[in-house]
LOZAGU-453137 format. One record per residue (C-alpha): x, y, z. Coordinates in steps of 0.1 Angstrom, whole numbers, padded with zeros to 4 digits, always signed. Example, Ala and Ser with C-alpha at 12.3 -4.5 7.8 and 13.67 -1.06 7.14 Angstrom:
2
+0123-0045+0078
+0137-0011+0071
# end
This chain:
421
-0343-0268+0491
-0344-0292+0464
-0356-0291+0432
-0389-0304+0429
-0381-0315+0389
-0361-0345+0380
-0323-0336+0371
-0319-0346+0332
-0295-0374+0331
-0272-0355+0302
-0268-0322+0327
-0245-0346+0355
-0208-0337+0350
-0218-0312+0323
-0204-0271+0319
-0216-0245+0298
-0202-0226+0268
-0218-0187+0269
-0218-0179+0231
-0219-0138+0223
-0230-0141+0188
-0226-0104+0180
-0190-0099+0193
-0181-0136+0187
-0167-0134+0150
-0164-0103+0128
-0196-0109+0113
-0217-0113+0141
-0239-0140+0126
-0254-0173+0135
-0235-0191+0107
-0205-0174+0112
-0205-0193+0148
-0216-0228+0139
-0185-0224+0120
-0167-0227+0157
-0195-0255+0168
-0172-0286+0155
-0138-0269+0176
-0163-0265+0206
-0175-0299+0206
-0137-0312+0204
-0131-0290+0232
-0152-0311+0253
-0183-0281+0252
-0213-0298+0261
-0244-0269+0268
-0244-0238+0246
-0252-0208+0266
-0267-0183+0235
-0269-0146+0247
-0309-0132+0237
-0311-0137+0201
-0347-0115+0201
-0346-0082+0183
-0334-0049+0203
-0353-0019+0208
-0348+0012+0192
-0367+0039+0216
-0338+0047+0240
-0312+0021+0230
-0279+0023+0242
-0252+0026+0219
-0256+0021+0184
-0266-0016+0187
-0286-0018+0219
-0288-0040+0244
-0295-0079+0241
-0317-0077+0271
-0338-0052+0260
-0360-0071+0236
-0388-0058+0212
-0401-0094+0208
-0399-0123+0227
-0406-0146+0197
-0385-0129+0166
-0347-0136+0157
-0328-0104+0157
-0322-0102+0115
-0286-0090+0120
-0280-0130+0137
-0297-0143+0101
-0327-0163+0098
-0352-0187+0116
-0335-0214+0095
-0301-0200+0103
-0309-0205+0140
-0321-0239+0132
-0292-0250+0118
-0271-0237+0145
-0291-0262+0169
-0297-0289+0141
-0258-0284+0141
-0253-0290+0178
-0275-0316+0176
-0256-0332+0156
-0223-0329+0179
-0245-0344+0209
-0244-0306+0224
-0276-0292+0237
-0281-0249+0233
-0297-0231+0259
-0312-0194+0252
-0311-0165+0271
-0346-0156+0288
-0356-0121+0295
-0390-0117+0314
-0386-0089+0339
-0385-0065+0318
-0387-0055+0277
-0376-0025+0256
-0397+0001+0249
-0414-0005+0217
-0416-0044+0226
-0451-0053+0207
-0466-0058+0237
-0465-0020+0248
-0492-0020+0220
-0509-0050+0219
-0512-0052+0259
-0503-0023+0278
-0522-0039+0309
-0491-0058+0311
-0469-0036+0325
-0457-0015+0357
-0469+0014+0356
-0460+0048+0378
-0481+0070+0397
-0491+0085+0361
-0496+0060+0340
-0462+0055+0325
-0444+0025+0318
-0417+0025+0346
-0387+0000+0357
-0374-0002+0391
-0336-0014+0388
-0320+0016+0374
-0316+0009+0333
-0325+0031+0312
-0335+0012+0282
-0359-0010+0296
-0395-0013+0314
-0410-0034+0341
-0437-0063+0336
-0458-0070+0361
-0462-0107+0373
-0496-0099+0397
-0515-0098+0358
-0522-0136+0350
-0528-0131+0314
-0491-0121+0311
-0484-0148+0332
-0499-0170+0299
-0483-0149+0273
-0447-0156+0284
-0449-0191+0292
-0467-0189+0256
-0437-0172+0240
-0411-0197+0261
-0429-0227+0241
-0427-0209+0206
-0384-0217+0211
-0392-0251+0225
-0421-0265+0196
-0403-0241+0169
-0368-0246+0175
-0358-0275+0197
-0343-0259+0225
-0329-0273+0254
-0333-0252+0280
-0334-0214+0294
-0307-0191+0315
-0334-0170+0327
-0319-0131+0330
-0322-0119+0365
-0344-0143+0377
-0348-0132+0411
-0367-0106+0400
-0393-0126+0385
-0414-0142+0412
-0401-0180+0416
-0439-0193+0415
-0438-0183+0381
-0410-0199+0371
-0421-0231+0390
-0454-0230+0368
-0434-0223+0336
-0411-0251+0339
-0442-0270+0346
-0457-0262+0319
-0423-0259+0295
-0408-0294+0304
-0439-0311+0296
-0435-0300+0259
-0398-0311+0268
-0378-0324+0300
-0352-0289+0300
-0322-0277+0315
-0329-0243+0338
-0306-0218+0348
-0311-0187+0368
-0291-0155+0370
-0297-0155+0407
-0284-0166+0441
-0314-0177+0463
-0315-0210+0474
-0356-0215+0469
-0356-0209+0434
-0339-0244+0428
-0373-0249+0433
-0377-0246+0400
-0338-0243+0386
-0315-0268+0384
-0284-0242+0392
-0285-0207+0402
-0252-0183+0399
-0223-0183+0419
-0217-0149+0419
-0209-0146+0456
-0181-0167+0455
-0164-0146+0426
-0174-0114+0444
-0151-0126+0471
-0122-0135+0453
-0124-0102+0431
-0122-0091+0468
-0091-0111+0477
-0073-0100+0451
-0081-0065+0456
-0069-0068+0486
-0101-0061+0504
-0110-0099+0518
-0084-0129+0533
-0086-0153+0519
-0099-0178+0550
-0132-0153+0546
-0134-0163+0511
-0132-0207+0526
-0172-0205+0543
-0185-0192+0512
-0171-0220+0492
-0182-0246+0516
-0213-0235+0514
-0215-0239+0475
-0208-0277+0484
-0234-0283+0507
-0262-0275+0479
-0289-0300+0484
-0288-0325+0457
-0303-0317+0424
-0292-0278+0434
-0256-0269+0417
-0240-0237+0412
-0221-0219+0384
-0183-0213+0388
-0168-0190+0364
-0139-0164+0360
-0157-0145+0337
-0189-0137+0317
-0203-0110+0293
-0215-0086+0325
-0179-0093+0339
-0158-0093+0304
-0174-0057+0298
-0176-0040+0332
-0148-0054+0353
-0123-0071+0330
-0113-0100+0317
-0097-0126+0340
-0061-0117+0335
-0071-0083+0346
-0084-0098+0374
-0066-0124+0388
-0028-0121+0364
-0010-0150+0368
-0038-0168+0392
-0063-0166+0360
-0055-0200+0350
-0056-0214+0388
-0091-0202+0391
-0106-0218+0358
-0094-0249+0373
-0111-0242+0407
-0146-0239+0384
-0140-0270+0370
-0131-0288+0395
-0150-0273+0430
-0185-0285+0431
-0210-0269+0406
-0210-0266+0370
-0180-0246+0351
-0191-0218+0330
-0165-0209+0303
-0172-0173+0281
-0168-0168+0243
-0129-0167+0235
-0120-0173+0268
-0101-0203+0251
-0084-0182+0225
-0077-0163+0252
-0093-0131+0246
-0072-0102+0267
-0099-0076+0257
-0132-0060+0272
-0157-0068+0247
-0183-0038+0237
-0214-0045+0251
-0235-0018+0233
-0214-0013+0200
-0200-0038+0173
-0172-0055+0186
-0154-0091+0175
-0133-0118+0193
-0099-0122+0173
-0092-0162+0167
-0066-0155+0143
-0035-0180+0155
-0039-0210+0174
-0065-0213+0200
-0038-0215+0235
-0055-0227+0257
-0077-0253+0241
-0063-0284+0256
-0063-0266+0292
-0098-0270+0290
-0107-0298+0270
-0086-0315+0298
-0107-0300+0327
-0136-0308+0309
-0132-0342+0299
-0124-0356+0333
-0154-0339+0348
-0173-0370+0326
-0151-0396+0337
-0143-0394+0372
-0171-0393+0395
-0161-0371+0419
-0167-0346+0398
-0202-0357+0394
-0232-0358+0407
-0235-0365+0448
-0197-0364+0452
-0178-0349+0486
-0156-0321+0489
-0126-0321+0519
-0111-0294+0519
-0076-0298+0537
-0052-0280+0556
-0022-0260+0539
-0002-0243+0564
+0002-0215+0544
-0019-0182+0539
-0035-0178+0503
-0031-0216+0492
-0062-0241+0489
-0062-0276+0487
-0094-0298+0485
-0100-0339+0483
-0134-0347+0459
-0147-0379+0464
-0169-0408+0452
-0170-0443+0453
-0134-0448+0443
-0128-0419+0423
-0107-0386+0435
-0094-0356+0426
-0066-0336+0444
-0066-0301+0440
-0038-0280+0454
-0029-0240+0444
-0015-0210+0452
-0031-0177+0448
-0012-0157+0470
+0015-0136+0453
+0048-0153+0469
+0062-0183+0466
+0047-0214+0491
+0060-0241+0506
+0023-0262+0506
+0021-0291+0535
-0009-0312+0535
-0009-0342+0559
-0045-0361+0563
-0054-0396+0568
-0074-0391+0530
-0047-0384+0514
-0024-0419+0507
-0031-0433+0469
-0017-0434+0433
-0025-0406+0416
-0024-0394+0377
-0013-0362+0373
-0043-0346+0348
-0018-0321+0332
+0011-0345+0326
-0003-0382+0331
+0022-0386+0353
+0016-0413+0381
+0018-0394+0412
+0017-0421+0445
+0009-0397+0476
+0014-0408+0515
-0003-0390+0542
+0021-0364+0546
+0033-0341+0513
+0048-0310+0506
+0042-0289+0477
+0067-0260+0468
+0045-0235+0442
+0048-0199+0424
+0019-0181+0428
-0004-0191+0400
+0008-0228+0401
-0016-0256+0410
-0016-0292+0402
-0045-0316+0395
-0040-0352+0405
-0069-0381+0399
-0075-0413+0405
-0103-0423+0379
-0118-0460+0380
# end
């Protein structure tokens, strides 16, 4: 199902930067981030993903600092991010650098001393005696309840205070499926008349592109967690992949290695995937979708982040893998199979644990090939789509293919060849 909005020209070939503005520098602040904004936007960054920037509630807070998603108001700045006019200089400053910022967008659930457990108390789940209740299992949170219009107004009230106030340019809506889609539908309704948006949802169901523009892609990382556990093949991991691709157009998914839930909980990428870390990052940008990449993952950053304490990204030293990405990104806006209504092929290897896919459009292509198994391969590919003169993206190297090539790789190598018109 389609989205029945109209896809924002700027969001085709675009990927998405999640910024943790507590653990992102040691002082945790707004300005101590737009410091990074400039070496972002050089980087090739184009959408800033900001984690909730709302205040955190104290009754039952987890931790010392809380939890972002558990939000005493849904229209104050937390004070230990800075000020109003600090957050509008970290947009102005975006802005500026032809990046658009997203916020994060909690609205199944609040803390418990949000305002509105005072001012409207009619608002909320209750149980069987009249308590405020949640039904997912956190502690530090409690359930709205959709079925009351007036809340209905008052949080599509609240999402226009960021748009009118601040100049947003969209929402990653937290654990969307839980929110029921017609509500979002009538939100963005309402929201991109104030201003055309960009909408993401933490979510995998296909009819909420009826109001999103990309929904998560969490099953596909599930599965390769999975492979490398040793718990899936990797041919069971191939359908879910293709099925990514076939996303009606104007419906994309996000690809990522890693984000604050997976930084945290399960560990960063190289804990993951070890030497196939890398290998992956280029399968989310470069498989269809739209790449997510997480605060410091650039640096890199080896470490679980706190997610209820104080904790800091160290960027001391040079930043390794800046030009990995900036080269991954970049291409995605110049070659058009990376774009918009492009094809995916993905082609035979011969070998178990190795992928290899052809994205086309028009004229343009990109070759993927990698290993993630953990011996060496001896890669063949041999398909009629193959033949062409290739660039390799990592070396600029011309590559000229014929039907018929083999690839010898260590596990963890892949290569990236395009032809770009």
């Amino acid at each position: 199902m389609a989205t029945a909005f109209p896809i924002i020209e700027w969001a085709n070939g675009t990927n998405i930067y999640e910024v943790n503005v507590r653990q992102y520098t040691h002082e945790g602040t707004f300005k101590a981030f737009i410091e990074h904004i400039p070496r972002l936007h050089n980087m090739g960054i184009e959408i800033l993903w900001l984690m909730p920037v709302t205040p955190i509630s104290v009754e039952k807070r987890q931790g010392a600092w809380g939890s972002y998603y558990a939000a005493s108001s849904y229209t104050n700045i937390d004070p230990a991010y800075g000020t109003e006019d600090d957050f509008k200089e970290l947009i102005k400053t975006a802005h500026f650098f032809g990046m658009k910022v997203i916020i994060d967008w909690v609205a199944n659930h609040t803390g418990y001393d949000h305002q509105w457990t005072k001012e409207h108390a009619d608002w909320y789940r209750k149980d069987e005696a009249g308590n405020f209740t949640e039904i997912y299992g956190w502690v530090d949170v409690i359930d709205l309840n959709y079925e009351v219009p007036a809340l209905r107004r008052g949080m599509i009230d609240a999402m226009k205070h960021w748009i009118t106030g601040f100049d947003i340019d969209g929402f990653r809506c937290d654990m969307a499926r839980t929110v029921p889609v017609d509500f979002w539908i009538e939100a963005r309704g309402e929201c991109d008349a104030v201003k055309c948006l960009f909408w993401l949802a933490e979510c995998e169901i296909l009819n909420y592109h009826e109001a999103f523009d990309l929904t998560y892609g969490w099953e596909v990382m599930r599965a390769f967690d999975a492979y490398f556990k040793g718990e899936l093949t990797f041919d069971e991991i191939k359908p879910k992949m293709v099925g990514y691709s076939q996303y009606p157009i104007g419906s994309r998914k996000l690809l990522f290695t890693s984000n604050h839930d997976e930084n945290t909980y399960h560990g960063t990428e190289f804990e993951k995937y070890g030497a196939c870390a890398k290998a992956l990052a280029v399968f989310s940008c470069t498989w269809p979708g739209v790449p997510l990449i997480y605060s410091g993952q650039e640096k890199p950053n080896k470490k679980r982040l706190e997610f209820f304490e104080k904790d800091f990204i160290d960027w001391d030293g040079e930043v390794e893998l800046n030009n990995f990405y900036k080269t991954l990104l970049t291409i995605r806006k110049k070659n058009k199979a990376l774009q918009e209504s492009a094809s995916v092929l993905l082609l035979e290897t011969h070998v178990p644990a190795t992928i290899a896919y052809l994205c086309q459009r028009q004229h343009d292509r990109i070759l993927v090939v990698m290993n993630l198994g953990k011996e060496q391969a001896d890669i063949l590919i041999d398909h009629a789509a193959l033949p062409g003169n290739y660039h390799d993206l990592f070396t600029n190297e011309v590559k000229k293919l014929s039907r018929r090539e083999h690839f010898n790789f260590q596990p963890g190598d892949y290569i990236v060849y395009h032809i770009t018109h």
